[in-house]
N, CA, C and O atoms as a MOPAC input file, in Angstrom:
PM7 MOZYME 1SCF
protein

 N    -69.68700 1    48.04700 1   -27.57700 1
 C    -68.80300 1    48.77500 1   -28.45900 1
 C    -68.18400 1    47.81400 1   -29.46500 1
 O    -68.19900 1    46.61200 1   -29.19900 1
 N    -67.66100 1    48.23500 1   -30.55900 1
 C    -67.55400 1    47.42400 1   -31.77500 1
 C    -65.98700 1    47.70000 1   -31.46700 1
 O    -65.47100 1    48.68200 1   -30.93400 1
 N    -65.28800 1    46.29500 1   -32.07100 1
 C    -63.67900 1    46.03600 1   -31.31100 1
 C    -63.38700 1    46.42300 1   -32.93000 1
 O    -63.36000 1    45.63900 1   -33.87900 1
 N    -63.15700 1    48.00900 1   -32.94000 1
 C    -62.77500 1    48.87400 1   -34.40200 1
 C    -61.06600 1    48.42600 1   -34.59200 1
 O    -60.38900 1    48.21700 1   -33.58400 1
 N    -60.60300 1    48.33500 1   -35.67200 1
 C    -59.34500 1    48.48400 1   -35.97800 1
 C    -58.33700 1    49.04800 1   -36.86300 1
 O    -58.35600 1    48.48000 1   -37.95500 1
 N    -57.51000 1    49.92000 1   -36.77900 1
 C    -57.07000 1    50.52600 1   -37.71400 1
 C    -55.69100 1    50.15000 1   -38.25100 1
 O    -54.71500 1    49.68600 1   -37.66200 1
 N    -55.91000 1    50.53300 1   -39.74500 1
 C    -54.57000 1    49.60500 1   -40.70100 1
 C    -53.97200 1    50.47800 1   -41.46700 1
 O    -54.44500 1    50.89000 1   -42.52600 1
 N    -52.73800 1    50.86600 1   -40.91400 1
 C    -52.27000 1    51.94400 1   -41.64600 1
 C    -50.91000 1    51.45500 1   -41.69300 1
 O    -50.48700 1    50.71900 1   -40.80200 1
 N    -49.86100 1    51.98200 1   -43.13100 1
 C    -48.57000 1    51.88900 1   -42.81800 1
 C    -47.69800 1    53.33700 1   -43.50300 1
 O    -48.18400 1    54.46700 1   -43.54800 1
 N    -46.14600 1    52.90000 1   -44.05700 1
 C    -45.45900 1    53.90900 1   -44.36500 1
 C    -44.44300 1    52.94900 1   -44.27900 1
 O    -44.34800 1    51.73100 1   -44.12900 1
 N    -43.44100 1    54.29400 1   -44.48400 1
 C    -41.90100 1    53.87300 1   -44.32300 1
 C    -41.29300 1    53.92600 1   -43.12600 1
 O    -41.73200 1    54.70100 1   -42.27600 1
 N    -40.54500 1    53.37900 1   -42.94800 1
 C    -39.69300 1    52.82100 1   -41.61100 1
 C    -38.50100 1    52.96100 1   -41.99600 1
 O    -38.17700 1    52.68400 1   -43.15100 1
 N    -37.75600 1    53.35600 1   -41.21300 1
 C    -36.26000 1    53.39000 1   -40.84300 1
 C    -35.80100 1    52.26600 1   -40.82300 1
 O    -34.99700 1    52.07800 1   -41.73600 1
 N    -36.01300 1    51.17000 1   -39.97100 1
 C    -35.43200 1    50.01900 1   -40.06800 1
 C    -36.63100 1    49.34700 1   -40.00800 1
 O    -37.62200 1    49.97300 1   -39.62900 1
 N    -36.73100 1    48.10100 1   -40.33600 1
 C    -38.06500 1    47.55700 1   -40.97200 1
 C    -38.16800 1    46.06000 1   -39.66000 1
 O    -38.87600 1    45.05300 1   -39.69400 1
 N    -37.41600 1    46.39200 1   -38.90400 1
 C    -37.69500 1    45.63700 1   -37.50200 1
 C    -38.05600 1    46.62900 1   -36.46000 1
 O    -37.86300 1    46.25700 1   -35.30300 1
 N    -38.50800 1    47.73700 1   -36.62800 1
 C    -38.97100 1    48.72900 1   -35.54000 1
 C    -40.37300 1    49.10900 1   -36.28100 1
 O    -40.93100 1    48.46600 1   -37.17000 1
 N    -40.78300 1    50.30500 1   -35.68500 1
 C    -42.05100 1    51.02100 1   -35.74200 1
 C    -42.13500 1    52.33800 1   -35.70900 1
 O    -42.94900 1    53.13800 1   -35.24800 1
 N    -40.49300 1    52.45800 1   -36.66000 1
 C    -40.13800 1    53.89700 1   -36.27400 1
 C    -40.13100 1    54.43700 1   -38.11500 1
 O    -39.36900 1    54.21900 1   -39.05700 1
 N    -41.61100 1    55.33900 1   -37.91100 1
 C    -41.90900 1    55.43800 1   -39.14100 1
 C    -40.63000 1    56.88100 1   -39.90100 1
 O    -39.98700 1    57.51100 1   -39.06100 1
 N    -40.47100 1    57.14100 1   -41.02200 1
 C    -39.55900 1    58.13700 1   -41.04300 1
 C    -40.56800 1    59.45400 1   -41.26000 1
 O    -40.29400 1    60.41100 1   -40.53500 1
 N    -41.49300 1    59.59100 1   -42.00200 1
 C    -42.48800 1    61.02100 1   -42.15200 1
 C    -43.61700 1    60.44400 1   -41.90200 1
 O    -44.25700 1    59.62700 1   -42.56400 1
 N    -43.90900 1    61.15400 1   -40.42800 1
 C    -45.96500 1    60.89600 1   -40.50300 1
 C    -46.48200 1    61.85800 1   -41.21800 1
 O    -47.50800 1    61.96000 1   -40.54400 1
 N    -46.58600 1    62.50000 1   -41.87900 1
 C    -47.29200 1    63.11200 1   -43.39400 1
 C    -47.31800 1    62.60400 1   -43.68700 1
 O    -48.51500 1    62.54600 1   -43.97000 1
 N    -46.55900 1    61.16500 1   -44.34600 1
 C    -46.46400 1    60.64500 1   -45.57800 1
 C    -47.80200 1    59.54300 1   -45.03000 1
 O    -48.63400 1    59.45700 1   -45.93300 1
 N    -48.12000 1    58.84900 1   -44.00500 1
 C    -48.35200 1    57.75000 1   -43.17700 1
 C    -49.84000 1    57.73100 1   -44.04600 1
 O    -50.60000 1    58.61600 1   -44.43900 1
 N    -49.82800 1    56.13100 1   -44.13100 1
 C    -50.92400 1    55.82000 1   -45.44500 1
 C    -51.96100 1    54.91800 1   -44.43700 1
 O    -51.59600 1    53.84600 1   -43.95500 1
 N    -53.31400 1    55.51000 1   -44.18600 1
 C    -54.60000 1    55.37500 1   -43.81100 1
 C    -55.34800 1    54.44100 1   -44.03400 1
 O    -56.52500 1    54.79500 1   -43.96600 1
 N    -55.14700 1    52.91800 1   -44.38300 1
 C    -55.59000 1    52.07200 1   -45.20200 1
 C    -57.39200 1    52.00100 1   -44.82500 1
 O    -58.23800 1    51.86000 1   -45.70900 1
 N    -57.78800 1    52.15900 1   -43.01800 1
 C    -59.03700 1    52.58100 1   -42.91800 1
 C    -59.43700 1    52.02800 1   -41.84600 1
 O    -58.53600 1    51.31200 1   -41.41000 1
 N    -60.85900 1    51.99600 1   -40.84500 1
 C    -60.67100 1    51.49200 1   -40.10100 1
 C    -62.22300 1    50.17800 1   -39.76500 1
 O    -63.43200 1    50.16300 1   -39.99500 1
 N    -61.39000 1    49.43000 1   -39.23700 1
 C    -62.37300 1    48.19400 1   -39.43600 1
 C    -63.04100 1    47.24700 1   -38.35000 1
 O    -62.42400 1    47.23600 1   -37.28500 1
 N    -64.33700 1    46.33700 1   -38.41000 1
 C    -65.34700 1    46.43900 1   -37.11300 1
 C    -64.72900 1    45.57300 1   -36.61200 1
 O    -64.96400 1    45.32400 1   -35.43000 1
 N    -63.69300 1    44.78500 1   -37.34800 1
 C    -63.39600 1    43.17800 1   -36.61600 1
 C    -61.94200 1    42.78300 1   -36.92100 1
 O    -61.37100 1    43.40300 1   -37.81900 1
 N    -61.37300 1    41.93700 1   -36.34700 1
 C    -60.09700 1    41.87100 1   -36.40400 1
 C    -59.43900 1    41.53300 1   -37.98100 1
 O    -58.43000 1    41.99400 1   -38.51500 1
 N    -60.59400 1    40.38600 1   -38.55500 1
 C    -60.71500 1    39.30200 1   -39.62200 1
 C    -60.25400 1    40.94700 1   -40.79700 1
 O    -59.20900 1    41.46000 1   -41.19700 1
 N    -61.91800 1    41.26500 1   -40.96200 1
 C    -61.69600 1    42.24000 1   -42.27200 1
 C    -60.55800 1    43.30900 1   -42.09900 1
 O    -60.19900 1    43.98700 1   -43.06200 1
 N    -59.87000 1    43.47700 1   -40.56400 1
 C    -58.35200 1    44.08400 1   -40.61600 1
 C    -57.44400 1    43.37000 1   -41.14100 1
 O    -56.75400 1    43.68500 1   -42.11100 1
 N    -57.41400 1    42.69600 1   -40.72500 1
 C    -55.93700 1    41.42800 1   -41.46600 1
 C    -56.52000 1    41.78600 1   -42.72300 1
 O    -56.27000 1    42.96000 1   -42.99600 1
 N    -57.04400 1    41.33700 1   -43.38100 1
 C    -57.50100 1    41.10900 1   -45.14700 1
 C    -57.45000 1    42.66600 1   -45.48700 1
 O    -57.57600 1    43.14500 1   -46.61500 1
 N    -57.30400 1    43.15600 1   -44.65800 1
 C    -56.58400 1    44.33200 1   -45.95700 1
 C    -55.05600 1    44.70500 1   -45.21400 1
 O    -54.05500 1    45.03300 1   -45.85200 1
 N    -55.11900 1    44.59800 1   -44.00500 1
 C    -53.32400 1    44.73600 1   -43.95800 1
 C    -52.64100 1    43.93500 1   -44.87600 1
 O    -51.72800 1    44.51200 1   -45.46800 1
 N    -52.95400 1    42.05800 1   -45.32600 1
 C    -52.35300 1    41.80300 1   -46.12900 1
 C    -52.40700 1    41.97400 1   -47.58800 1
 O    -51.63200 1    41.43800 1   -48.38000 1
 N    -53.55600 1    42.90400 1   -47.93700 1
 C    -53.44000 1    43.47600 1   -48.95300 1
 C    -52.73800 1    44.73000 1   -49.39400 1
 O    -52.53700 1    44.96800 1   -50.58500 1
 N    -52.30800 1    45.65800 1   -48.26100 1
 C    -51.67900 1    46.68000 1   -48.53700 1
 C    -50.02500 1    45.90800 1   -48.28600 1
 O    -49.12800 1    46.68300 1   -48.61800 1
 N    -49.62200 1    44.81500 1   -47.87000 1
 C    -48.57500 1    44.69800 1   -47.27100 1
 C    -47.91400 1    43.86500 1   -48.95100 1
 O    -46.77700 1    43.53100 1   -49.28500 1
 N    -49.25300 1    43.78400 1   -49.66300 1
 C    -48.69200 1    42.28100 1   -50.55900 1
 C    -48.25600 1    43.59400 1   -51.79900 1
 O    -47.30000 1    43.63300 1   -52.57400 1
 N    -49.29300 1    44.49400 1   -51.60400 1
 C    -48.44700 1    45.69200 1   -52.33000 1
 C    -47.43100 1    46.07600 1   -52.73100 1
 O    -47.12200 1    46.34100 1   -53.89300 1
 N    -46.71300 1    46.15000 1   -51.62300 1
 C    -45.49800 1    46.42900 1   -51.33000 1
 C    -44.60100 1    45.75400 1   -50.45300 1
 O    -43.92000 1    46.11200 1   -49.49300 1
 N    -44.82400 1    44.47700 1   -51.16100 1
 C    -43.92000 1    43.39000 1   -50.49100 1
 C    -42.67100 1    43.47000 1   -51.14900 1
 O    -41.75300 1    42.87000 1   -50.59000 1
 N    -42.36100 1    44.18400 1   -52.40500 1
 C    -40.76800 1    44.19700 1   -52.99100 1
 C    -40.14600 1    45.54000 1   -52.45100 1
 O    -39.32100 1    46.25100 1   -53.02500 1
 N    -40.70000 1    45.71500 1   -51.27700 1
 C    -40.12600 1    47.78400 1   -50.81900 1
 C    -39.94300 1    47.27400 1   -49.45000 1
 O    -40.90600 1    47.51600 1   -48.72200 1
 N    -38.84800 1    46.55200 1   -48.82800 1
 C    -38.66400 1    45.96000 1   -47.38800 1
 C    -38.64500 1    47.28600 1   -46.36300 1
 O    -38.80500 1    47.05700 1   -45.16500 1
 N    -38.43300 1    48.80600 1   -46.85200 1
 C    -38.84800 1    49.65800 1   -45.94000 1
 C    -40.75200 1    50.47200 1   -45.97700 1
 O    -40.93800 1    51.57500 1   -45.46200 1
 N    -41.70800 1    49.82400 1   -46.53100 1
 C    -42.42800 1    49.58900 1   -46.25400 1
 C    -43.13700 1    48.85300 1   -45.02900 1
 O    -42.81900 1    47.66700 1   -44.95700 1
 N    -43.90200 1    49.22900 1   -44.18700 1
 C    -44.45900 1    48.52000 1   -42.87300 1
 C    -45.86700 1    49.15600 1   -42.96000 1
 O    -46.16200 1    50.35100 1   -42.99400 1
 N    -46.66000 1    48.06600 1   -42.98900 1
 C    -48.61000 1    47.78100 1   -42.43200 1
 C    -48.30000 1    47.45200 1   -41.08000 1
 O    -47.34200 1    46.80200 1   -40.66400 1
 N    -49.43100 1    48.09800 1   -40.31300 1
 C    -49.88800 1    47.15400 1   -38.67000 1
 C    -50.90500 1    47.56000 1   -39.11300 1
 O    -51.25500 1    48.22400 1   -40.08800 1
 N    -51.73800 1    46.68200 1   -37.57900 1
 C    -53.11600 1    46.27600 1   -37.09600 1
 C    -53.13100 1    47.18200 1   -35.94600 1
 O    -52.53000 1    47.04000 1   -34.88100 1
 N    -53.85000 1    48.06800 1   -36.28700 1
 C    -54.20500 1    48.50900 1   -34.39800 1
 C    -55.48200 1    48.51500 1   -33.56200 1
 O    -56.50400 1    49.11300 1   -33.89900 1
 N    -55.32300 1    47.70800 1   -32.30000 1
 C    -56.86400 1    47.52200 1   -31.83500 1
 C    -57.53400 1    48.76800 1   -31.12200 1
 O    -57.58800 1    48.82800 1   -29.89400 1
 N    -58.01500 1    49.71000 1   -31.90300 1
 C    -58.71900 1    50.65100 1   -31.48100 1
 C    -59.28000 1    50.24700 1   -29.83200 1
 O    -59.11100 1    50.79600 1   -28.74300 1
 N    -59.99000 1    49.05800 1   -30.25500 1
 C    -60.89300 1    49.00000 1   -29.21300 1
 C    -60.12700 1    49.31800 1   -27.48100 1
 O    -60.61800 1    50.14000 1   -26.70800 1
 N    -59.05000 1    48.59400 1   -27.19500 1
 C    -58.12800 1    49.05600 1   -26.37300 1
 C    -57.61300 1    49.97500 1   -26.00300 1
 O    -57.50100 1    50.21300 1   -24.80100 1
 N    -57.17600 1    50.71200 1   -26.89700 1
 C    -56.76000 1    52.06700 1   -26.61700 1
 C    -57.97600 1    52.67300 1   -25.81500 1
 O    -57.91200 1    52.95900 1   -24.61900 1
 N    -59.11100 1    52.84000 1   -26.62300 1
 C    -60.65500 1    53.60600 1   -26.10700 1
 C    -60.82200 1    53.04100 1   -24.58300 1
 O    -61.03400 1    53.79900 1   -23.63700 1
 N    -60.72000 1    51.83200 1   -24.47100 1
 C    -61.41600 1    51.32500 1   -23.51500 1
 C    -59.95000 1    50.23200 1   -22.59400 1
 O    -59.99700 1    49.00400 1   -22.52200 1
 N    -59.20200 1    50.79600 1   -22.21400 1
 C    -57.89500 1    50.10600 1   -21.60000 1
 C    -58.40500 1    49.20500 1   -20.37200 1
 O    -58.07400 1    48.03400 1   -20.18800 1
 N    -59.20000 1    49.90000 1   -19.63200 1
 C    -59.71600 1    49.00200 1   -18.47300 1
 C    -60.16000 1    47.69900 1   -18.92700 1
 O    -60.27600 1    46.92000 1   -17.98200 1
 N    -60.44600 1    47.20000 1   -20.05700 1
 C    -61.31600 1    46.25800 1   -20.34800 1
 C    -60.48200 1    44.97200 1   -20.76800 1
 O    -60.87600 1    43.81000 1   -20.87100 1
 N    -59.06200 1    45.57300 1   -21.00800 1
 C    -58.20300 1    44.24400 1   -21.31600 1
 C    -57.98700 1    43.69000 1   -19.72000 1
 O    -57.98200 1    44.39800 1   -18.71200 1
 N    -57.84400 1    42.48400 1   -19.77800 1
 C    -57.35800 1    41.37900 1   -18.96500 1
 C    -56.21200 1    41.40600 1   -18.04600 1
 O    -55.05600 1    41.59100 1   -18.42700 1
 N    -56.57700 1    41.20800 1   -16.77900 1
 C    -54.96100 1    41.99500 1   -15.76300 1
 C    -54.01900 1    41.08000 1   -16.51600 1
 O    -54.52000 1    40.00000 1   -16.83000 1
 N    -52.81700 1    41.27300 1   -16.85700 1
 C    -51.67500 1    40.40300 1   -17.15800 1
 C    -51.17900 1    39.97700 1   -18.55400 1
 O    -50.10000 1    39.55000 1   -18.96500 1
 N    -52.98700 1    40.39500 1   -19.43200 1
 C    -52.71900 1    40.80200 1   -20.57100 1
 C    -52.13200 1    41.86700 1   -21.16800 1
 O    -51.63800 1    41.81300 1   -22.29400 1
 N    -52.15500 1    42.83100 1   -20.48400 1
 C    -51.01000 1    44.17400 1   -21.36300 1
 C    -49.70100 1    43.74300 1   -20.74100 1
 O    -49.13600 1    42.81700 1   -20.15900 1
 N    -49.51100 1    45.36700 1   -21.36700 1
 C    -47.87200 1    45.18700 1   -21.63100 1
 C    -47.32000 1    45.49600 1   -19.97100 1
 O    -47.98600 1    46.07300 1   -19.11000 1
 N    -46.16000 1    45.03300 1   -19.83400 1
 C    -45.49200 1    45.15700 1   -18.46900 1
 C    -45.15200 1    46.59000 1   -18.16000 1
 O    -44.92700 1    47.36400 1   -19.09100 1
 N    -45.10400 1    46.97600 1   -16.95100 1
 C    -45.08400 1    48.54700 1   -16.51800 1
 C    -43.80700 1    48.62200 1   -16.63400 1
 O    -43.22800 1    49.68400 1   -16.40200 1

């Protein structure tokens, strides 16, 4: 399986959370085979709108979500 990733952002409430304010609005940047060509456009949508501090891009590793068993015991997040 191809470790897909998706790069999407929006506006945020406070721009140290992940707490977007309208998912309608939530911008799709697309989704990508490898981590590399994710970054290179998160920091292209991020350089966008680098003068709008309630603006927020992430990286999300598809591949994980799909396939959770496959990360590393101790590597996720704590229960």
């Amino acid at each position: 399986m191809s470790k897909l990733h998706l790069v999407f952002g929006g506006r945020v409430s406070d721009p140290r959370t992940l707490d977007f304010d309208d998912l309608n609005s939530i911008e799709i940047v697309g989704v990508f085979p490898d981590y590399a060509s994710a970054e290179k456009a998160w920091r292209a949508a991020a350089q966008r709108t680098v003068d709008d501090a309630e603006m927020k891009f992430v990286v999300v590793h598809l591949h994980r979500l799909l396939q959770p068993d496959l990360i590393a015991p101790g590597a996720g997040a704590s229960a």
